[in-house]
Rosetta silent file (secondary structure, phi, psi, omega in degrees, C-alpha in Angstrom):
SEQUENCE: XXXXXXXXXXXXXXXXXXXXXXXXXXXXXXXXXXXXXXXXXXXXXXXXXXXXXXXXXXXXXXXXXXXXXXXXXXXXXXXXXXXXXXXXXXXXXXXXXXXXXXXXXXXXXXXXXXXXXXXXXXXXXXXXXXXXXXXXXXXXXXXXXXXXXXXXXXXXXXXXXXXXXXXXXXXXXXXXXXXXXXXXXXXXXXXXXXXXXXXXXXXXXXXXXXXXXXXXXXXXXXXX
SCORE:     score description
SCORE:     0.000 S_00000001
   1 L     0.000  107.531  168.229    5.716   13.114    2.752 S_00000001
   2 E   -75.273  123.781 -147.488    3.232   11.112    3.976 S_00000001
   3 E   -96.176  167.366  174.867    0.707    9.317    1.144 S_00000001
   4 L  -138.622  118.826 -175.402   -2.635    8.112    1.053 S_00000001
   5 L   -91.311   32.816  173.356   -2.630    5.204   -1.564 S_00000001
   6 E  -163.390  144.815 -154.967   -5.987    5.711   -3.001 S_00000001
   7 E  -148.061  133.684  170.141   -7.505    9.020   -3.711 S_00000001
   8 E   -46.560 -159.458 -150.670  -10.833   10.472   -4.854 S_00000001
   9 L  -128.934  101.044 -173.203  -10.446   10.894   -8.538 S_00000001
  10 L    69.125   37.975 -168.380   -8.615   14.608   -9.488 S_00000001
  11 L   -96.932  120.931  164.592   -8.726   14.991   -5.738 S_00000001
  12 L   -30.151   39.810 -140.242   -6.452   18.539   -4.817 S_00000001
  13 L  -106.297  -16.760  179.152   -3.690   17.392   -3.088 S_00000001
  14 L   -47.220  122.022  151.940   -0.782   19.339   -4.763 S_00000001
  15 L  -117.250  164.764 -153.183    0.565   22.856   -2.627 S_00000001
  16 H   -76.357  -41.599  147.843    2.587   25.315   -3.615 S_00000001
  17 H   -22.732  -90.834  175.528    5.320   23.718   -0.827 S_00000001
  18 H   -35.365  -63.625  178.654    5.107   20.209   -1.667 S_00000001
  19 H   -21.471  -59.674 -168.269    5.567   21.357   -5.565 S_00000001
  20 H   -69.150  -40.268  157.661    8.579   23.168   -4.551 S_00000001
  21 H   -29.309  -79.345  174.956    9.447   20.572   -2.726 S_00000001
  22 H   -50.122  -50.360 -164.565    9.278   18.031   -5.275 S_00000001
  23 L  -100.575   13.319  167.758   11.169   20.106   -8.147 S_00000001
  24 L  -106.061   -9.247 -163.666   14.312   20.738   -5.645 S_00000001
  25 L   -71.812  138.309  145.045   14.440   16.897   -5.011 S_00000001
  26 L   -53.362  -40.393 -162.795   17.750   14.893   -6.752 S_00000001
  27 E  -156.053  161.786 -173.590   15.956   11.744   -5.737 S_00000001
  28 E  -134.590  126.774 -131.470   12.878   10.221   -4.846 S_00000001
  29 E  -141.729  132.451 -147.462   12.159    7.914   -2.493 S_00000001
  30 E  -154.351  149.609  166.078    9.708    5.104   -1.632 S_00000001
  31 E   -58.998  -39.107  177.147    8.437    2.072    0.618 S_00000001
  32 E  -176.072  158.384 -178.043    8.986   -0.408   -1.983 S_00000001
  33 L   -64.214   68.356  157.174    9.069   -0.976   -5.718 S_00000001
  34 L  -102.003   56.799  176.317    5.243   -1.579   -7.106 S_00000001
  35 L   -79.190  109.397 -164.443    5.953   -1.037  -10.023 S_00000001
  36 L   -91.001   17.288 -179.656    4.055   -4.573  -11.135 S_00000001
  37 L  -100.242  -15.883 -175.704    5.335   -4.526  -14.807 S_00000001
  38 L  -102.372  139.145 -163.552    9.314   -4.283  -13.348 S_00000001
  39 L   -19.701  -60.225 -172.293   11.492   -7.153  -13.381 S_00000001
  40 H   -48.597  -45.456  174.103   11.651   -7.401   -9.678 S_00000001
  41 H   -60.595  -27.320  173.546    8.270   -7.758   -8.901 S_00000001
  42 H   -47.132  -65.328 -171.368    8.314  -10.655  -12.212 S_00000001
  43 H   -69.566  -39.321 -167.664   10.972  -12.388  -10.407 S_00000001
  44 H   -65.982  -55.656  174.837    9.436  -12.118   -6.758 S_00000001
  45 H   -55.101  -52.059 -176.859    6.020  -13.436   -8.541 S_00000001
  46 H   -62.026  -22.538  158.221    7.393  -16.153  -10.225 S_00000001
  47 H   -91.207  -17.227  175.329    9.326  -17.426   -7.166 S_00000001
  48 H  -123.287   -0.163 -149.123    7.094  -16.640   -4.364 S_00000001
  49 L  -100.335   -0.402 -172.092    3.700  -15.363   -5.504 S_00000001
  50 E  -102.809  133.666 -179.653    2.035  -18.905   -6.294 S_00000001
  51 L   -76.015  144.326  158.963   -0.437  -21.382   -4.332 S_00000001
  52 L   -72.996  159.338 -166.525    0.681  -24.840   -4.681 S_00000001
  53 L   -57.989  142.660  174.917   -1.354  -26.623   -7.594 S_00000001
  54 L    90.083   -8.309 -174.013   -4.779  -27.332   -7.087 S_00000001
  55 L  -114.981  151.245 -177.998   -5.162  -24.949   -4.332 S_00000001
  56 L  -128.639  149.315 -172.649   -6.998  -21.266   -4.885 S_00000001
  57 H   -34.505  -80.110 -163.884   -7.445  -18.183   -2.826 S_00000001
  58 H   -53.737   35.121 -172.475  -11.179  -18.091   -2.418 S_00000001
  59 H  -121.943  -11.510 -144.326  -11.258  -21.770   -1.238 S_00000001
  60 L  -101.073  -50.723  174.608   -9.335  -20.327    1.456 S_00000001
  61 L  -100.328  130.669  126.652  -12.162  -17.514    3.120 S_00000001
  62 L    40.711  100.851  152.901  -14.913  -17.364    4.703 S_00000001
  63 L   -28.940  -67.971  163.829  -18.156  -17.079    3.357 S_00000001
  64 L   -39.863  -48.944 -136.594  -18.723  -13.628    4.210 S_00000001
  65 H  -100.967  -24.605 -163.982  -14.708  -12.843    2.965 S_00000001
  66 H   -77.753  -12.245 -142.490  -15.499  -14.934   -0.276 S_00000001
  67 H  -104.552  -64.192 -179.712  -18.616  -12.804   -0.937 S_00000001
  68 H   -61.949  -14.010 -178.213  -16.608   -9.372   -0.790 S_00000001
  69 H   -68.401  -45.402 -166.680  -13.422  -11.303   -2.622 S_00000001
  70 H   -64.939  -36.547 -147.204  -15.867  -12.003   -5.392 S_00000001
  71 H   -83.440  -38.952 -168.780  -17.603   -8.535   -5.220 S_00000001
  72 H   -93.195   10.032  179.424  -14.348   -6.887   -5.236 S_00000001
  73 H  -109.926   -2.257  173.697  -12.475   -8.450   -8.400 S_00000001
  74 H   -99.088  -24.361  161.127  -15.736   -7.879  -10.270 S_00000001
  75 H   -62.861  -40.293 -173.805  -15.735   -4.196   -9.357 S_00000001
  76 L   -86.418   23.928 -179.963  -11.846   -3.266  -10.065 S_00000001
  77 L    63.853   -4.746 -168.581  -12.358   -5.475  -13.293 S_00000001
  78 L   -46.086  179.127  166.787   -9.480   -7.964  -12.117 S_00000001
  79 L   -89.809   46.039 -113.073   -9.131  -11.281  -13.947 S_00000001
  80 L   -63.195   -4.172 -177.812  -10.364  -13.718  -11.231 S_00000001
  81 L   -77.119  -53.435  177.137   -7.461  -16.067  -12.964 S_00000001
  82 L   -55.125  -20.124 -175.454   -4.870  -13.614  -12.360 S_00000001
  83 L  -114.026  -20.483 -152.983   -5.460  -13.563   -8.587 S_00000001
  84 L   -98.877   37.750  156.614   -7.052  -16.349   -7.286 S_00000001
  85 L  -144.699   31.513  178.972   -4.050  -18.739   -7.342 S_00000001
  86 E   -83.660  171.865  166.459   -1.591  -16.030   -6.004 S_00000001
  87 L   -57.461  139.056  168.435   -0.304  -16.451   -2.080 S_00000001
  88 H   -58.003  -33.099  157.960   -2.603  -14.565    0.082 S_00000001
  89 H   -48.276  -52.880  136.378   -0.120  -12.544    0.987 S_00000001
  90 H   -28.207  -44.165 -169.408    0.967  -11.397   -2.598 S_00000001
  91 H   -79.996  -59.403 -169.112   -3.322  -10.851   -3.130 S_00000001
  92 H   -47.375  -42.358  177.595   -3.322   -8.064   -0.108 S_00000001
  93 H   -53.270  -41.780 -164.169   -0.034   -6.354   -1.809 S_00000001
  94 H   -72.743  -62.542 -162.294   -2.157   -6.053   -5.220 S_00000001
  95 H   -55.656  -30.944 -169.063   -5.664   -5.643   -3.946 S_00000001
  96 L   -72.059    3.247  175.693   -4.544   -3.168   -1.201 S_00000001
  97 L  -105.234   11.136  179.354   -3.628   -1.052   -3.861 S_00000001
  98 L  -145.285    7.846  179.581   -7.177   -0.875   -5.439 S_00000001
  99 L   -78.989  121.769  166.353   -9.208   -1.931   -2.506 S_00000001
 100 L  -103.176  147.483 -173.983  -11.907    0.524   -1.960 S_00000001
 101 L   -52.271  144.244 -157.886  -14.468    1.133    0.470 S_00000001
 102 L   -71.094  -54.128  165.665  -17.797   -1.254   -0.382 S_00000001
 103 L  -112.386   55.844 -176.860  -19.994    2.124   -0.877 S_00000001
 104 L   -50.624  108.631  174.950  -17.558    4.440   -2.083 S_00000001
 105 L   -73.282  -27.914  172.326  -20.180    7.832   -3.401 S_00000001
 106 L  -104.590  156.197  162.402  -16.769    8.942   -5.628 S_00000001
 107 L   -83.880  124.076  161.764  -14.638    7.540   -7.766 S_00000001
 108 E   -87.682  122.467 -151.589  -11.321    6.338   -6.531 S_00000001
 109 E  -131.479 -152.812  132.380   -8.245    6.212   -8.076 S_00000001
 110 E   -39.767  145.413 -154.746   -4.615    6.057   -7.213 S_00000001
 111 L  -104.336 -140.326 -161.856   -3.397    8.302   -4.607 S_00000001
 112 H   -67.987  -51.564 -161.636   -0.252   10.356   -3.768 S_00000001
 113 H   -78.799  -23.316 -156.278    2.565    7.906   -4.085 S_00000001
 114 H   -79.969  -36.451  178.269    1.129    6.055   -7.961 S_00000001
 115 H   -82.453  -34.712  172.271    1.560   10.133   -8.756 S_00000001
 116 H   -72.743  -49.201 -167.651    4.769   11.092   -7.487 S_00000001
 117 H   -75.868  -27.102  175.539    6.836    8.199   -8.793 S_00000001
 118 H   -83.340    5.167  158.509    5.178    8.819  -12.395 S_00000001
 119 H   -73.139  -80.627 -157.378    6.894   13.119  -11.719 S_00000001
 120 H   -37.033  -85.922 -177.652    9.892   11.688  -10.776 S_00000001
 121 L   -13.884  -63.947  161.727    9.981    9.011  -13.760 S_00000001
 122 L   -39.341  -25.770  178.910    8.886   11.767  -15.988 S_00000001
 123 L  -118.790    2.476  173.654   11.845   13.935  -14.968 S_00000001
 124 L    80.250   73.627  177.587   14.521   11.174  -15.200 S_00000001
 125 L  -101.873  159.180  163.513   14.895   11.674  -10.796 S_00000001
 126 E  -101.856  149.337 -164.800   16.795    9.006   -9.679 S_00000001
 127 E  -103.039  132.616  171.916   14.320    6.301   -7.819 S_00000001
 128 E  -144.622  153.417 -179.272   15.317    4.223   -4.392 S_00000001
 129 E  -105.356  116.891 -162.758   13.274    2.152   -2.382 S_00000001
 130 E   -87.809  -17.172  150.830   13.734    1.583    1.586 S_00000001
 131 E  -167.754 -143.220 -161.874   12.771   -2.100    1.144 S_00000001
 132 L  -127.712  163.950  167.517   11.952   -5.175   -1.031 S_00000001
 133 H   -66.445  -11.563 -176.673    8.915   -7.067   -1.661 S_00000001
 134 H   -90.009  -25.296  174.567    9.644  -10.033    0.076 S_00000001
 135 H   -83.518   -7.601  124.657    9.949   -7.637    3.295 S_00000001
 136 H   -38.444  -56.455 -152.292    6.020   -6.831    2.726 S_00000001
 137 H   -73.745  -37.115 -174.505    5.264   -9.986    2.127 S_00000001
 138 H   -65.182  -28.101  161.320    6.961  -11.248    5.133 S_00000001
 139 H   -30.871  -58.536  157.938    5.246   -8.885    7.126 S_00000001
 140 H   -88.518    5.613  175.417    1.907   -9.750    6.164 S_00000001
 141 H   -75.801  -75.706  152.260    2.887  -13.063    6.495 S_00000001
 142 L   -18.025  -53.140 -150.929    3.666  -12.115   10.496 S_00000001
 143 L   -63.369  -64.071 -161.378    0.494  -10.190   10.511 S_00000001
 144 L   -79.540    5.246  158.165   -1.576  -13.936    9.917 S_00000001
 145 L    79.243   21.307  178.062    0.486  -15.608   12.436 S_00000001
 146 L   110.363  -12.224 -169.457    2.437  -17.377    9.869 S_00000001
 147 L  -139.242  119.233 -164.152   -0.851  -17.551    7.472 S_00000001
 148 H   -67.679  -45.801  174.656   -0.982  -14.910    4.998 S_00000001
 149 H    -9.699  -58.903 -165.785   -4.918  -15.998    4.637 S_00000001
 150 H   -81.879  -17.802  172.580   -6.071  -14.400    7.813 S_00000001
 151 H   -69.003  -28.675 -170.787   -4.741  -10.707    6.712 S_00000001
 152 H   -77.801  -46.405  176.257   -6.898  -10.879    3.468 S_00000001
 153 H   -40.881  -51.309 -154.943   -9.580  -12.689    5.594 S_00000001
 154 H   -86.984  -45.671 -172.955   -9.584   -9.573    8.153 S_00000001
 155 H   -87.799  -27.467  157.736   -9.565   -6.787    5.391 S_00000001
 156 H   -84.248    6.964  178.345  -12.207   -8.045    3.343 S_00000001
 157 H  -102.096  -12.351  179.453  -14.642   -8.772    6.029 S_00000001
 158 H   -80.239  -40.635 -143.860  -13.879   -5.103    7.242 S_00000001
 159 H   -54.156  -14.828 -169.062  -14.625   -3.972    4.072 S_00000001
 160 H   -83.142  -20.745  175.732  -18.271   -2.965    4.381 S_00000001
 161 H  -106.982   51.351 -177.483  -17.606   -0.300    7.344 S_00000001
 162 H  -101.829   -1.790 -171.996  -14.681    0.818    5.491 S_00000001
 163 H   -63.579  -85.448 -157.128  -16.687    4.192    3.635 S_00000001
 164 H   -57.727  -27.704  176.725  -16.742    5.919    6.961 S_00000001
 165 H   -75.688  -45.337  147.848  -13.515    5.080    7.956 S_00000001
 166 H   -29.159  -56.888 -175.594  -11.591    5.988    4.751 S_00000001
 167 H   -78.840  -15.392 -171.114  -13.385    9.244    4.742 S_00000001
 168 H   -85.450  -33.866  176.961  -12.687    9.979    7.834 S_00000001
 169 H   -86.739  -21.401  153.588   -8.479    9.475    7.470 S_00000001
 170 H   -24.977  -50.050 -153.414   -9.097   11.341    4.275 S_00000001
 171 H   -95.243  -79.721 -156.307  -10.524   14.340    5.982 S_00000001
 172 H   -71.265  -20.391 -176.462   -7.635   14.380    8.709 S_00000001
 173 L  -117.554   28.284  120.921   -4.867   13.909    6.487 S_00000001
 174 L   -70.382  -10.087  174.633   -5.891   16.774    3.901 S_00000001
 175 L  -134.103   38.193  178.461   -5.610   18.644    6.579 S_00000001
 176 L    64.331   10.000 -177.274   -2.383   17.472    8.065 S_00000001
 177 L   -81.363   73.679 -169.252   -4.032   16.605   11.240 S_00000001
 178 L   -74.425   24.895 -175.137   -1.571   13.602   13.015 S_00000001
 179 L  -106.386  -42.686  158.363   -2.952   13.710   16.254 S_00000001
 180 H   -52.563  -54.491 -175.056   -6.409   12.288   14.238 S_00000001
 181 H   -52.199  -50.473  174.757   -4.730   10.352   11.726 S_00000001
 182 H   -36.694  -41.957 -165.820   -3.256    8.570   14.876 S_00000001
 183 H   -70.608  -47.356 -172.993   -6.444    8.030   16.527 S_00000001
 184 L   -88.138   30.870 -171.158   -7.900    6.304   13.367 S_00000001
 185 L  -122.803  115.716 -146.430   -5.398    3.361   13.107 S_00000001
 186 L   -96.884   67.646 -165.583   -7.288    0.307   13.575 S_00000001
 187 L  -137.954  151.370  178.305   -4.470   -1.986   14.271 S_00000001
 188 L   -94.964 -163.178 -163.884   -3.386   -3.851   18.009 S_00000001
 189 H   -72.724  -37.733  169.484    0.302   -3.315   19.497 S_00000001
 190 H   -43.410  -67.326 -145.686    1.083   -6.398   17.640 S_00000001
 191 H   -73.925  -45.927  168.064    0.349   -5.370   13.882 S_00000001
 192 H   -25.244  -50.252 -179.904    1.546   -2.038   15.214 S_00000001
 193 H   -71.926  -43.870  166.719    4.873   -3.356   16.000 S_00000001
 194 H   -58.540  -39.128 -178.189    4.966   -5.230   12.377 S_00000001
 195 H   -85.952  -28.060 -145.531    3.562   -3.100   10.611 S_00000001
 196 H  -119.652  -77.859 -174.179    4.886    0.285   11.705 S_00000001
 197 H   -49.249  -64.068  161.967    7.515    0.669   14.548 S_00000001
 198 H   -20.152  -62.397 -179.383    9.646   -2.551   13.290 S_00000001
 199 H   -82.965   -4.962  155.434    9.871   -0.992    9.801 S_00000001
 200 H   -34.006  -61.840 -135.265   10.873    2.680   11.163 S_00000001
 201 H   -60.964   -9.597  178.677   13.112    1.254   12.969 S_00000001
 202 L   -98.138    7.938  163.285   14.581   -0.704    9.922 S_00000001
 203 L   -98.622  -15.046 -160.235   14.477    2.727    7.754 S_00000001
 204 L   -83.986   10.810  153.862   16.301    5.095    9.717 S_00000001
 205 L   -96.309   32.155 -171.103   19.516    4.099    8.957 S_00000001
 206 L  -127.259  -53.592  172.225   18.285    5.074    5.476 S_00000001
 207 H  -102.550   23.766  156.094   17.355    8.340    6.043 S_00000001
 208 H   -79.876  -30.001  175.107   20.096    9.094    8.470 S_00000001
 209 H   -61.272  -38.404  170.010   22.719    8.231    5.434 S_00000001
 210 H   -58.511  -75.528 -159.148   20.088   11.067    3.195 S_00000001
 211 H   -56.087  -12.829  161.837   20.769   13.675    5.707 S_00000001
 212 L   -98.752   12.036 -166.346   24.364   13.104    5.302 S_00000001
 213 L  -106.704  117.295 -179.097   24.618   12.847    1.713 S_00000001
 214 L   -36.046   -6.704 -169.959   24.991   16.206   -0.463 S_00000001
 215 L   -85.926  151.154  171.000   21.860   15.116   -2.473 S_00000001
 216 L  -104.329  158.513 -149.987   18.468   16.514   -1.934 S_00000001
 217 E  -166.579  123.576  170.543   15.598   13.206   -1.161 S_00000001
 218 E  -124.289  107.759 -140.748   12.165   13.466   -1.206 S_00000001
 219 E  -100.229  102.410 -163.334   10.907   10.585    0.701 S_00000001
 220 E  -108.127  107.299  165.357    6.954    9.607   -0.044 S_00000001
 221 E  -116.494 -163.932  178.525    5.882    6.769    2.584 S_00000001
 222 E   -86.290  164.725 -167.135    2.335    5.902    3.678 S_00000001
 223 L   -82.423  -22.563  169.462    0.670    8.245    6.201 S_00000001
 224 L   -77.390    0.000    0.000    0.517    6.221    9.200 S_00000001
């Protein structure tokens, strides 16, 4: 099932399929564990998720990237303490889960997958993950050419013509349309290869082992 990880607010996304779907599943299945209260993510912050002393994120951007850094921990309410001595990489996992478009007209909340894993939970499903946080982070590490800095640099400087673009993979993927959703993904063959193909190609011996297992697996990644 492919997800969109931010969602208008009570936005319809539920069908009588997917339900059915959902209540035949054994197990439930995910890109990675962000849950950010469970131990793993605890340990992965406390061993990896830290600037060395004295140095802080926003010292780090831009002008421009600092302006929207600032704009956007005073909109989601963040702590600016809590983030701004995290790795830049680490800051993209958290913020990309609440970063919103600059002139969002709705309220935005958590999308499809923040919803699924609290069904499952809710029904006792058993939960598995297709990879770890440190294989995100290294990713976006890859992304920045070795410097996590320039992916956060690059998404918060995007951020002001991100309204139309949002709504627009919104729009195609309510209505199941992958030949659009394709169209709108504003990434080169590199980040393509890092972001996308590379980590198929590291899943599919994950769901070839589902299709051979007597269990039923209902497997929620992101939509691209």
């Amino acid at each position: 099932f492919g997800s969109i990880h931010i969602l208008p607010v009570r936005f319809p996304w539920h069908t009588e399929a997917v339900d059915h779907a959902m209540g035949a599943a054994d197990a439930f299945v995910f890109e990675a564990d962000l849950d950010y209260s469970g131990a793993e993510f605890h340990y992965y912050l406390d061993n990896f998720g830290y600037l060395p002393r004295g140095q802080t994120l926003h010292k780090m951007l831009s002008p421009a990237a600092q302006e929207q850094y600032f704009a956007l921990i005073r909109n989601m309410h963040f702590d600016l303490n809590k983030i701004d001595y995290l790795r830049p990489g680490l800051a993209v996992l958290l913020l990309d889960r609440a970063f919103v478009p600059a002139h969002s007209a709705v309220a935005l909340g958590p999308g499809v997958d923040a919803s699924v894993v609290v069904y499952a939970k809710s029904h006792a499903k058993e939960l598995r993950y297709l990879e770890g946080l440190q294989t995100q982070f290294d990713v976006l590490t890859a992304l920045g050419g070795g410097e996590g800095a320039a992916v956060l640099e690059k998404k918060l400087t995007s951020r002001d013509r991100s309204t139309g673009e949002y709504q627009a993979l919104l729009a195609a993927w309510a209505k199941g349309d992958l030949a659009k959703l394709a169209t709108l993904e504003d990434v080169d063959g590199k980040e393509r290869g890092l972001m996308l193909d590379n980590r198929n190609a590291n899943w599919r011996p994950n769901g070839e082992a589902m299709l051979n297992d007597s269990k039923t697996y209902f497997v929620t990644v992101g939509a691209a």
